[in-house]
Each structure stands twice: as C-alpha cells, then as structure tokens.
Backbone as CSV, one residue per row, in Angstrom:
resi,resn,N_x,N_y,N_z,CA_x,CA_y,CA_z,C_x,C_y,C_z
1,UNK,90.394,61.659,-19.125,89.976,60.879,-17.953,89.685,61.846,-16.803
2,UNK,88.716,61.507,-16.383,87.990,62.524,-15.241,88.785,62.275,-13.852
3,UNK,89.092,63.169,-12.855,89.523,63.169,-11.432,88.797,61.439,-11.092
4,UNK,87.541,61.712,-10.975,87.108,60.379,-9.945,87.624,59.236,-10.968
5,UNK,88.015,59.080,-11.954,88.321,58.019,-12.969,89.594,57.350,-12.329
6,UNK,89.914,58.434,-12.400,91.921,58.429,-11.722,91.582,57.882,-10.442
7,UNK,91.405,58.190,-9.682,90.938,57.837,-8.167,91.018,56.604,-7.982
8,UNK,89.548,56.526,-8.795,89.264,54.542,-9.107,89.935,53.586,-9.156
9,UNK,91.161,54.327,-10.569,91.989,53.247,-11.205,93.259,53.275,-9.958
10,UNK,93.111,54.402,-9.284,94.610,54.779,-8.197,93.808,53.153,-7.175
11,UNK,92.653,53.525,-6.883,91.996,52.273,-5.395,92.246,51.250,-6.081
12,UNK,91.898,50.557,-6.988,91.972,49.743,-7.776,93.506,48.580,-7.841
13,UNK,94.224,49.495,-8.659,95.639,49.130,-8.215,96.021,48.483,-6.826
14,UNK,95.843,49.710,-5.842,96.094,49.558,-4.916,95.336,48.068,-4.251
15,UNK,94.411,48.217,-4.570,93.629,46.504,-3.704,94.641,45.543,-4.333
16,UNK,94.474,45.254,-5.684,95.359,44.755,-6.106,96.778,43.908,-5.754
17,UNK,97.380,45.131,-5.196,98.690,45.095,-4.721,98.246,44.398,-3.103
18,UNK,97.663,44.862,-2.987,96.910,44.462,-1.486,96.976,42.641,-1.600
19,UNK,96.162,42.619,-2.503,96.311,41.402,-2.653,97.488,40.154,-3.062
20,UNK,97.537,40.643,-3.551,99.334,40.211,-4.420,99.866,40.218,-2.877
21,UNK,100.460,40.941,-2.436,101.498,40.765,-1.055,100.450,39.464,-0.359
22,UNK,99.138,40.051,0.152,98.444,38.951,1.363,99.075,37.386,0.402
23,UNK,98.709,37.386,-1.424,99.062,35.941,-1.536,100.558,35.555,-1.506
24,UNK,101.578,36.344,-1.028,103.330,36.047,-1.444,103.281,35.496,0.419
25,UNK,102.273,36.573,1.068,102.112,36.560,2.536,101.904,34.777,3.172
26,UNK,100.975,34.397,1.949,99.802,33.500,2.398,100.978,31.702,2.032
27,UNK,100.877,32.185,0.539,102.064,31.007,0.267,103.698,31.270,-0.210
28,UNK,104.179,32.083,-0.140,105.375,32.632,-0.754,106.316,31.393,-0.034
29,UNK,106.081,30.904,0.780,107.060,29.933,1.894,106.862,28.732,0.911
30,UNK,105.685,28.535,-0.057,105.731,27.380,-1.190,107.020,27.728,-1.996
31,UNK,106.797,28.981,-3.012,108.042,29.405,-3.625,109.665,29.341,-3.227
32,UNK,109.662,29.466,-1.847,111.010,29.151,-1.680,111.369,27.294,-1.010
33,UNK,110.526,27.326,-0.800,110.676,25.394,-0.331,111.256,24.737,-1.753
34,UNK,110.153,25.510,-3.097,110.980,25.082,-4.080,112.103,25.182,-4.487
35,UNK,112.756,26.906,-3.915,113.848,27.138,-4.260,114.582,26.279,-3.820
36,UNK,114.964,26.237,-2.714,115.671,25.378,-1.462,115.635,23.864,-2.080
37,UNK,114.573,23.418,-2.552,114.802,21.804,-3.489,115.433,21.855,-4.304
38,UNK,115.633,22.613,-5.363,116.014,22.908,-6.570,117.246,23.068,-6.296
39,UNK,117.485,23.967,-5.650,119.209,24.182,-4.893,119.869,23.282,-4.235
40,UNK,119.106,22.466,-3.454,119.419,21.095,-2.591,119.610,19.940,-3.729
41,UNK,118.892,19.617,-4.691,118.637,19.068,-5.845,120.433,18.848,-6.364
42,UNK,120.390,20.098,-7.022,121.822,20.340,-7.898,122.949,20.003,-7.475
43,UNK,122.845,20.616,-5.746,124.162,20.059,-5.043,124.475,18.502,-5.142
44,UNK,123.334,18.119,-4.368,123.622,16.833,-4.395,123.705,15.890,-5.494
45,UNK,123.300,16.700,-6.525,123.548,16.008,-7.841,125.587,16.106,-8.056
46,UNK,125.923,17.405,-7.799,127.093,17.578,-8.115,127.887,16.688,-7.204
47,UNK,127.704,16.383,-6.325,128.029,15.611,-4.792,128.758,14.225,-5.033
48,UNK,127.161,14.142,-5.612,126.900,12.323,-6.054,128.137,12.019,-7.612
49,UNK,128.022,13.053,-8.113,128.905,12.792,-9.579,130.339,12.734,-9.025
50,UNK,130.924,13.739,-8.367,132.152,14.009,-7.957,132.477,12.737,-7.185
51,UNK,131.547,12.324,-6.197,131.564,10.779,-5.315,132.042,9.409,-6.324
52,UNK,131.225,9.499,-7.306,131.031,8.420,-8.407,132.648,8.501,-9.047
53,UNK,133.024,9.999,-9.341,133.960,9.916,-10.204,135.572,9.640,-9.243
54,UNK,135.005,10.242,-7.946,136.272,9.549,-7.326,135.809,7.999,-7.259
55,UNK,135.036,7.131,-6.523,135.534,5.959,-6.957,135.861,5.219,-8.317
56,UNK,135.208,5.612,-8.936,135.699,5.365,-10.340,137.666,5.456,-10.837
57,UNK,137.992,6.511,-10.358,139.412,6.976,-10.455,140.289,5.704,-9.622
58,UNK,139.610,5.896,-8.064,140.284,5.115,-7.079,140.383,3.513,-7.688
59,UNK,139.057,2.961,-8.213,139.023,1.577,-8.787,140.145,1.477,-9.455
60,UNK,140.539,2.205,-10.788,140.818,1.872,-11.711,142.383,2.509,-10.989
61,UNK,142.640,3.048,-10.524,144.490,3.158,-10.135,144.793,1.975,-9.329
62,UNK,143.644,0.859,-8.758,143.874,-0.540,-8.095,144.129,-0.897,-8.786
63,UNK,143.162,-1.375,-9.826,143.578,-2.522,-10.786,145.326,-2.320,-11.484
64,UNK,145.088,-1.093,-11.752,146.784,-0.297,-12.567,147.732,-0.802,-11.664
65,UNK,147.770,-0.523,-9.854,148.801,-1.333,-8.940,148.779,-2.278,-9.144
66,UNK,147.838,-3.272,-9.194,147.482,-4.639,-9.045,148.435,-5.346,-10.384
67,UNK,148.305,-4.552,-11.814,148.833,-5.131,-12.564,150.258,-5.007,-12.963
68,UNK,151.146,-3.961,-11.788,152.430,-3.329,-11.899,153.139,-4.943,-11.291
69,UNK,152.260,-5.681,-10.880,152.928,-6.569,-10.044,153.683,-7.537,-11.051
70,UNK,154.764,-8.412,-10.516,155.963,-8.946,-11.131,155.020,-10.383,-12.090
71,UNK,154.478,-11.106,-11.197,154.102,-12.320,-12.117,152.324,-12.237,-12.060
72,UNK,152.051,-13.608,-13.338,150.815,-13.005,-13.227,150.028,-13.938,-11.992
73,UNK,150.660,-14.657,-11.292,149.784,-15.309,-10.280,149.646,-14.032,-9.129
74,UNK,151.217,-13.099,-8.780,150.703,-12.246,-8.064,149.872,-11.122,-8.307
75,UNK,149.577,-10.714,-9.562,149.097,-9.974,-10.716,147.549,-10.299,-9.698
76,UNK,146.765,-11.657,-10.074,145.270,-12.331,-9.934,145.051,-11.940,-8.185
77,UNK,146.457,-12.393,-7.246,146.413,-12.168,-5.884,145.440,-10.782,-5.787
78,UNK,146.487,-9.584,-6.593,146.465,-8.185,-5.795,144.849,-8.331,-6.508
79,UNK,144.268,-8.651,-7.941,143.111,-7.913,-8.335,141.948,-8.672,-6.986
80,UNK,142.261,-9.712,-6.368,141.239,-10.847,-5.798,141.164,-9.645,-4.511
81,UNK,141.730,-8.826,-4.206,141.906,-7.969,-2.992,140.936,-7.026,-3.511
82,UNK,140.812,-6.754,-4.244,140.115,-5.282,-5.151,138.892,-5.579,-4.824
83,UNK,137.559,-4.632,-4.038,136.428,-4.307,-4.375,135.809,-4.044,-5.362
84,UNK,134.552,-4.248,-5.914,133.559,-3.777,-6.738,132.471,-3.529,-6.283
85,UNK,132.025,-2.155,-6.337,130.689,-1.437,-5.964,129.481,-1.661,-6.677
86,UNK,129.995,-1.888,-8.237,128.791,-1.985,-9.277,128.784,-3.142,-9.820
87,UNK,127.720,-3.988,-10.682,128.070,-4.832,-11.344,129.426,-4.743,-12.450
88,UNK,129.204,-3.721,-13.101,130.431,-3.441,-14.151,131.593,-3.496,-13.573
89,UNK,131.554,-2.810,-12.426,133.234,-2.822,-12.289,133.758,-4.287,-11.577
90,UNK,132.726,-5.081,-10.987,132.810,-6.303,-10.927,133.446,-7.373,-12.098
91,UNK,132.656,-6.870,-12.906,132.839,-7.736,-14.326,133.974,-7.317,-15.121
92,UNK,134.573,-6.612,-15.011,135.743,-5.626,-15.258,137.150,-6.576,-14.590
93,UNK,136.503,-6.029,-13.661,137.535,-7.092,-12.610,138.066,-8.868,-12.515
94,UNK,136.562,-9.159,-12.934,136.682,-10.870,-12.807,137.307,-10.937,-14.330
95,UNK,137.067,-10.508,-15.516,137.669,-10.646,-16.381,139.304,-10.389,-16.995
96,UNK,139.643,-9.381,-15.792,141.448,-9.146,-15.955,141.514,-10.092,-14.869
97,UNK,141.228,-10.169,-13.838,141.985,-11.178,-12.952,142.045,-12.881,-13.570
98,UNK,140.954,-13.127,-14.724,140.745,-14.374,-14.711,142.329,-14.151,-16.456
99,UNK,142.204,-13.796,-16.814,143.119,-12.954,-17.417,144.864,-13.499,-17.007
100,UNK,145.013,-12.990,-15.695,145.680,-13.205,-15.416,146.335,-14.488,-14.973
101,UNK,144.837,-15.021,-14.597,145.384,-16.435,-14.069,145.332,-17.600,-15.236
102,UNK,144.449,-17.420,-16.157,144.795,-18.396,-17.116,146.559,-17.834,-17.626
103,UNK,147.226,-16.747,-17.456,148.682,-16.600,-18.131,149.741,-16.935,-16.797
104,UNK,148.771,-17.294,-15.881,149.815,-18.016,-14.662,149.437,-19.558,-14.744
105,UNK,149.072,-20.040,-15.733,148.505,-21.544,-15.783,147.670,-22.025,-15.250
106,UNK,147.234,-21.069,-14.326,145.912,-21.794,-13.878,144.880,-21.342,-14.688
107,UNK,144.356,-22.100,-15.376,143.300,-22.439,-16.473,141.977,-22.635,-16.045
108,UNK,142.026,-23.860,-15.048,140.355,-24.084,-14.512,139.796,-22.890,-13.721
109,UNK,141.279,-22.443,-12.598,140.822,-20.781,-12.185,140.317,-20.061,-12.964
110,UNK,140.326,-19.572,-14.288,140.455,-18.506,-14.909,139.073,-18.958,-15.653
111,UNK,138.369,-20.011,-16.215,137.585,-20.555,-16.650,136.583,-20.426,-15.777
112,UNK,136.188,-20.988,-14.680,135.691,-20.533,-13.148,135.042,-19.185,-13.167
113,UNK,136.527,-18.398,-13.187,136.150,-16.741,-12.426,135.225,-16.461,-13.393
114,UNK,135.618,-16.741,-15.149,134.659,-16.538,-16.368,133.542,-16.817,-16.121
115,UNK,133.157,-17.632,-15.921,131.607,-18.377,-15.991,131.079,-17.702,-14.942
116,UNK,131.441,-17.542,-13.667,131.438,-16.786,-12.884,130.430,-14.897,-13.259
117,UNK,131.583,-14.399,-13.997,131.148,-13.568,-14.983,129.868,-13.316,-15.516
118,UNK,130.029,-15.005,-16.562,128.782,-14.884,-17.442,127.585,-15.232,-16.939
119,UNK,127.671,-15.687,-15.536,126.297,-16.404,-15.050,125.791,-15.067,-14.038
120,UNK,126.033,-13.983,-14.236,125.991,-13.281,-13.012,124.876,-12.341,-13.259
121,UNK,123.611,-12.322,-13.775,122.322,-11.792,-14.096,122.915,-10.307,-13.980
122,UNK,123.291,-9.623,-13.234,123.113,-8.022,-12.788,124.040,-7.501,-14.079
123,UNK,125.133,-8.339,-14.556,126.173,-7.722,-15.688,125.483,-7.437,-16.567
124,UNK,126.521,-6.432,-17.369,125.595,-6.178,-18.866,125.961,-7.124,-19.644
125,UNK,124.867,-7.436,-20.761,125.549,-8.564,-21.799,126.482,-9.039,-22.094
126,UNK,127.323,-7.693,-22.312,128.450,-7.090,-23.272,129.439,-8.057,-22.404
127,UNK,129.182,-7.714,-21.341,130.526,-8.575,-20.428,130.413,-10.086,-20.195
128,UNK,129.287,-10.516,-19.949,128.660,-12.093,-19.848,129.372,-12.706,-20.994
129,UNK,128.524,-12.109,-22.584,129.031,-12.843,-23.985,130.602,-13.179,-23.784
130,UNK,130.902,-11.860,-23.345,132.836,-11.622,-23.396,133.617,-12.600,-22.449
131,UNK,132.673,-12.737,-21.359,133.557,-14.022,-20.262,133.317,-15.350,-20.815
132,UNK,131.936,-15.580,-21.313,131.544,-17.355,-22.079,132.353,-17.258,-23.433
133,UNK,132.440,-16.343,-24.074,133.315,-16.353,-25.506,134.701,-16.818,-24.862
134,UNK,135.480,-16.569,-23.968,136.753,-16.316,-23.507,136.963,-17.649,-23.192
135,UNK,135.785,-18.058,-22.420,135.827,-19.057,-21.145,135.741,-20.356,-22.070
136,UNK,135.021,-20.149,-23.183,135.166,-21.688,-24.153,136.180,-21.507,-24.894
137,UNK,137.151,-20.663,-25.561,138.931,-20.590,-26.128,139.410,-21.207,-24.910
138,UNK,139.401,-21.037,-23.663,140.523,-21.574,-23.116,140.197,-23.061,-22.938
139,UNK,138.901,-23.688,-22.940,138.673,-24.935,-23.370,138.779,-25.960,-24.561
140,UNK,139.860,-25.370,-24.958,139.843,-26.064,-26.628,140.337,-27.359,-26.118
141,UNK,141.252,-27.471,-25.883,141.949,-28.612,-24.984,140.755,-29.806,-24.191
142,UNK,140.386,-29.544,-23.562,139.078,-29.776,-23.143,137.577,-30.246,-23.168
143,UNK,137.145,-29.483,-24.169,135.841,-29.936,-24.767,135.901,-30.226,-25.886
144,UNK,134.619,-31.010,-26.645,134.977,-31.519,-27.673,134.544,-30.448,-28.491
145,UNK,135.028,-30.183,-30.080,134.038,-29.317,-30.972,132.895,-29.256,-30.922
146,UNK,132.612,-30.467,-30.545,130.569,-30.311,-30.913,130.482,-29.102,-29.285
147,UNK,130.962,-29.521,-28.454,130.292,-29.155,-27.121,130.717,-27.397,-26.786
148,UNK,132.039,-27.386,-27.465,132.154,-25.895,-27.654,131.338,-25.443,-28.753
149,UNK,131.181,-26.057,-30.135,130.130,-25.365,-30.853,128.498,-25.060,-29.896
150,UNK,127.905,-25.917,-29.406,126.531,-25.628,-28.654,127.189,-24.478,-27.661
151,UNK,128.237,-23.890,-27.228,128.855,-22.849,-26.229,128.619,-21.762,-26.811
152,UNK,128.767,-21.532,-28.455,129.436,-20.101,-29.219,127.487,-20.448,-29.754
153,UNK,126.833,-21.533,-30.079,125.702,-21.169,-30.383,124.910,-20.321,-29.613
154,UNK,124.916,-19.856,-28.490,124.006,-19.743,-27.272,125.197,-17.987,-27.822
155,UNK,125.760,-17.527,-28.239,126.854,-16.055,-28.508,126.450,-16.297,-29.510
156,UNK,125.364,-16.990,-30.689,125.336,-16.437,-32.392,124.030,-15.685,-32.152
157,UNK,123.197,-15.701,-31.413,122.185,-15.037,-31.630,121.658,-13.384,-32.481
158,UNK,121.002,-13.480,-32.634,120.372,-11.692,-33.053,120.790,-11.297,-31.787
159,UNK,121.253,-9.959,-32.389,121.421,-9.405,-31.675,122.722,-9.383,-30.208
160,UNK,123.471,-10.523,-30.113,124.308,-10.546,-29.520,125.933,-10.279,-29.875
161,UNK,126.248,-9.447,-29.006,127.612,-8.836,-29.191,128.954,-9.521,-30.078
162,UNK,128.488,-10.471,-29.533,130.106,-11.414,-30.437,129.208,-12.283,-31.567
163,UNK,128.327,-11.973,-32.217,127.616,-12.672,-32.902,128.406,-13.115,-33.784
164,UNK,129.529,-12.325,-34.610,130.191,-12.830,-35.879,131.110,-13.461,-35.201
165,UNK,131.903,-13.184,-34.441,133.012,-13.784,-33.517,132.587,-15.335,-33.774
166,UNK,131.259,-15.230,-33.044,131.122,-16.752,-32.404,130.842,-17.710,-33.742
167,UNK,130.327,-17.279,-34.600,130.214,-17.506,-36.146,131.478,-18.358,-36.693
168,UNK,132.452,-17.142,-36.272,133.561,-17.839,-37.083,133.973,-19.166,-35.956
169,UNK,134.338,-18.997,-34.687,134.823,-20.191,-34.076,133.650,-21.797,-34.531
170,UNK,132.316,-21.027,-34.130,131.559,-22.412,-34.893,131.865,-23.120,-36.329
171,UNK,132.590,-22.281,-37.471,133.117,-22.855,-37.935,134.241,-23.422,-38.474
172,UNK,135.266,-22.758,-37.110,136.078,-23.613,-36.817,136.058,-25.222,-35.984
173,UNK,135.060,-25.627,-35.549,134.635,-26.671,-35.130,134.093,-27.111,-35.909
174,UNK,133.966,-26.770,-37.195,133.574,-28.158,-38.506,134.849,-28.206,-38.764
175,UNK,136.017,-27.187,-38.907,137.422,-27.938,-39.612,137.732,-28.643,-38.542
176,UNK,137.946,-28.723,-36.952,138.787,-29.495,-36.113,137.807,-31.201,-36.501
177,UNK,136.511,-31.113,-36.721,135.339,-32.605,-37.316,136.143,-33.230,-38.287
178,UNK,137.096,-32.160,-39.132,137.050,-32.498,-40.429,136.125,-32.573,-41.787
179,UNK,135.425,-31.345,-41.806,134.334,-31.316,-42.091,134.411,-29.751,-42.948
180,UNK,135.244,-29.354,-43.750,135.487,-28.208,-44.392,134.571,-27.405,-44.950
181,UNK,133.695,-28.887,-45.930,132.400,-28.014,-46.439,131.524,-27.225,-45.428
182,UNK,131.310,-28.033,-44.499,129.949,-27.268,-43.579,130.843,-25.757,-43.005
183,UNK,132.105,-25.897,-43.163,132.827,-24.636,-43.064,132.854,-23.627,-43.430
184,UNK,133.376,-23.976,-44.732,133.227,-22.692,-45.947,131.495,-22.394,-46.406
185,UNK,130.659,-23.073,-46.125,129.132,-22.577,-46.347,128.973,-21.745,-45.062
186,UNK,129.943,-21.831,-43.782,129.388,-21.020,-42.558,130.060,-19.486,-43.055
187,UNK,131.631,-19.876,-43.375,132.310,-18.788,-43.506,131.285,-17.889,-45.062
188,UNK,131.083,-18.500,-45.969,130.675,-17.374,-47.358,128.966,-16.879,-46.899
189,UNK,128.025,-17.374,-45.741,127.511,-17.254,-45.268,127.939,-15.798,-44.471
190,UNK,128.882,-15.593,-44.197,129.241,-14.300,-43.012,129.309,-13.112,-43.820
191,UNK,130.226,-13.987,-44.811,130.881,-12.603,-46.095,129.467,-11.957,-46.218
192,UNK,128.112,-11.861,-45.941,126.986,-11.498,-46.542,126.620,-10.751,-45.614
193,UNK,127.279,-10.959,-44.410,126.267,-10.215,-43.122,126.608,-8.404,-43.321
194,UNK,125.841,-7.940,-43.011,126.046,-6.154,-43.003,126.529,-5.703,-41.967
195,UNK,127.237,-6.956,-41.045,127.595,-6.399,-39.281,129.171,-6.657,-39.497
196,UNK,130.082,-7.700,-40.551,131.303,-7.425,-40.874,132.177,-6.169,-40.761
197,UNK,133.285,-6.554,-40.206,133.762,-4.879,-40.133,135.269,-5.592,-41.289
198,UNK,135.872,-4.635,-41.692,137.007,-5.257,-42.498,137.956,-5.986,-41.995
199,UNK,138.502,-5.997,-40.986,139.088,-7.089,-40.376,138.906,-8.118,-40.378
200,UNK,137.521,-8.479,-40.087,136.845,-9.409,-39.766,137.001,-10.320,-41.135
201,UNK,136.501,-9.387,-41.942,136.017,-9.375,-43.572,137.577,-10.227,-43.878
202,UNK,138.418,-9.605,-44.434,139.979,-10.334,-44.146,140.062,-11.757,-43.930
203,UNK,140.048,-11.569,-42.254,140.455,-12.836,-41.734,138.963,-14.238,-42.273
204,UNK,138.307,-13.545,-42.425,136.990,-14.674,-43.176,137.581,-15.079,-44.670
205,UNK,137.746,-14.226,-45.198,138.365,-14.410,-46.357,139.725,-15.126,-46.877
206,UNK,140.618,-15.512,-45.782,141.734,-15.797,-45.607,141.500,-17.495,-45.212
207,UNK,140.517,-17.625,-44.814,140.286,-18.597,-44.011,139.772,-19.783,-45.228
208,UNK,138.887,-18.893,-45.889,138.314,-19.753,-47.256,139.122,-19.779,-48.260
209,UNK,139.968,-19.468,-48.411,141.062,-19.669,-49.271,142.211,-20.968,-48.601
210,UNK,142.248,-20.465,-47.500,142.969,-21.928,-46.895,142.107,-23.156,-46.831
211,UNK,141.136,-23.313,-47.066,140.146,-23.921,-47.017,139.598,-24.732,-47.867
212,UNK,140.367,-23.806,-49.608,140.287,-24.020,-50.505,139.486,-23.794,-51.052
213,UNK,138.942,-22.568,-50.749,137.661,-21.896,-51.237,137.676,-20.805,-52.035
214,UNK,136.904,-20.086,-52.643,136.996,-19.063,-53.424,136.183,-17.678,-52.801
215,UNK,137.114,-16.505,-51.592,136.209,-15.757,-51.226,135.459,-14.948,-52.197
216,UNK,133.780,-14.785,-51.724,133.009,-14.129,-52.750,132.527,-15.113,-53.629
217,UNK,132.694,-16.899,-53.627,132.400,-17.232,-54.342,130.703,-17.913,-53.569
218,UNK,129.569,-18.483,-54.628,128.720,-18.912,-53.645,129.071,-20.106,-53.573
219,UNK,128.219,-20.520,-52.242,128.032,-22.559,-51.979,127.584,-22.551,-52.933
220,UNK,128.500,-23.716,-54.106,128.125,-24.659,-55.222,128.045,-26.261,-54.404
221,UNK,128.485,-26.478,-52.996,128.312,-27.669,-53.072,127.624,-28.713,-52.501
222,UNK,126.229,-28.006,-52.545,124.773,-28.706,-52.362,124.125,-28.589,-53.945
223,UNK,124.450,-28.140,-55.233,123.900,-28.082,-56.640,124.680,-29.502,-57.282
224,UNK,123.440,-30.007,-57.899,123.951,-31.006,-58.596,124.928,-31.064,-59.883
C-alpha cells in the first residue's frame, strides 16, 4: 500500500468518526431517554409487585384475625370489616364470611352473601359456580328438588368447574322424587366421563350400589 493510500484510508476513518460523534451529538439524548425508561420501567415494575405482595400478605393475616375469633357470628362481624381491592379477594371473602354465618345459623345471611358472590360479573367463574353450588346445599330445606335441580343445571355445563359435582347432586334430586332409575342412568352416565377423578369415581360408585345398582354396569332399563 502506497503512502497516499494510507493517508486516504487515515482521512477516511477519520470523517467517519467525525461523523459517528456529530450522530451520538445529534441524537444520543434518544439512547438514553431509552435508558432512563427501561430503568424507570423495572423499578416500577419491582414497586408495583412488592405493593401487590404486601397487600396480598396484609389481606390474608385479616381474614386469619378475623377467624381467631371465639364464635362464628363474631367470626362473619370481623370478616364484614375486611376490605377487598380486587374482585378475587372480594370473592374470597364473601365466601368465608358467608361460611361463617350459615355455621352461626344464619342461613338466609349466608345464602344472600352467596348469590351475592355468584351474581357479581367481575369474579372469576371458579368462584361464582362455588358460591351458587354452596348457596343451593344450604337450600335443601327450602327448595324443592325440581327447583334446586334447574340451580346445579345452569353448574352442569361444558366446561364449567363443578360440572361433575353438580351432576351428582342433580341426581340426587331424582332419589329425594323418588325416582332411582332416572338416578342410576345419571350416576353410570358419569362413570364414563374422562373428567372423574377417583374420589369422585368411589363415591359415584357407592351411590349405585345403594341404589341397587351394579357400578360399571350399563342402563338396561329402557331395553325391552
């Protein structure tokens, strides 16, 4: 490489560099605005979690006081004092306090706070199904079979949480009819589902035998 070659490639560079600084010159204040977000970003991410996880802590050592208490009417008092920030911990709440008050006898209270619960759009399913499942057991007394069965129909759906649950109470409202068969075709009907867990499996099975049924056996008694 010749002297003036070198030269060239030496000016060359150099503009280069020239340039490079004028653009760190021109926008480099972009590059760090990002930094500064990115950094601002994280904190307040860490901020917001640590925030979340103390109330979270604080909630749940209420409810723990609330339930140290002697009876369960004062038990429902202390939880009725308790805040909820989120839907969940709302639904959390209405469900031990109502909890409590159906085991202090008040029943229509506790039925109430339930429905309460289940009618409350912002909850997750999980908790709605769980307060209307709850909220029609403590109505046995109360409603008739048919009217608690249309209760647990509206909990058999696809896809809903207490689906087998509500299964089996619906056909416990053909035995309270007197009505066994439409029973044991609900119960050997379940034995089939792929959502059974063994417990479940068990107590289904236990049921058709008291029933006078044969678990595992099929409905023979619609065949002539």
């Amino acid at each position: 490489m010749s002297q003036s070659d070198s030269f060239i490639d030496e000016v060359t560079e150099e503009v280069r560099r020239d340039r490079l600084f004028a653009t760190f010159r021109r926008y480099g204040w972009i590059a760090a605005v990002v930094v500064v977000v990115i950094v601002a970003g994280a904190a307040w991410y860490e901020y917001t979690r640590a925030e979340r996880e103390a109330q979270a802590e604080a909630f749940g050592d209420a409810i723990l006081t609330a339930l140290e208490q002697g009876e369960p009417g004062e038990r429902a008092a202390a939880l009725d004092a308790i805040g909820a920030d989120t839907p969940d911990a709302a639904a959390m709440l209405g469900l031990t306090r109502a909890a409590e008050m159906a085991r202090s006898g008040d029943t229509q209270g506790a039925v109430d706070e339930l429905n309460r619960v289940a009618e409350t759009g912002e909850v997750p399913v999980v908790y709605r199904s769980l307060a209307k499942f709850r909220a029609l057991a403590l109505q046995a007394d109360t409603l008739s079979p048919a009217e608690r069965r249309d209760g647990y129909q509206d909990l058999a759906g696809a896809g809903s949480p207490l689906r087998l649950l509500a299964l089996e109470q619906i056909a416990m409202t053909h035995v309270e009819e007197g009505n066994p068969g439409e029973a044991l075709a609900q119960l050997r009907d379940m034995q089939e589902d792929a959502g059974m867990t063994p417990d479940l499996l068990r107590r289904i099975s236990q049921l058709i035998v008291v029933l006078g049924g044969t678990p595992g056996e099929a409905d023979t008694t619609q065949d002539g």
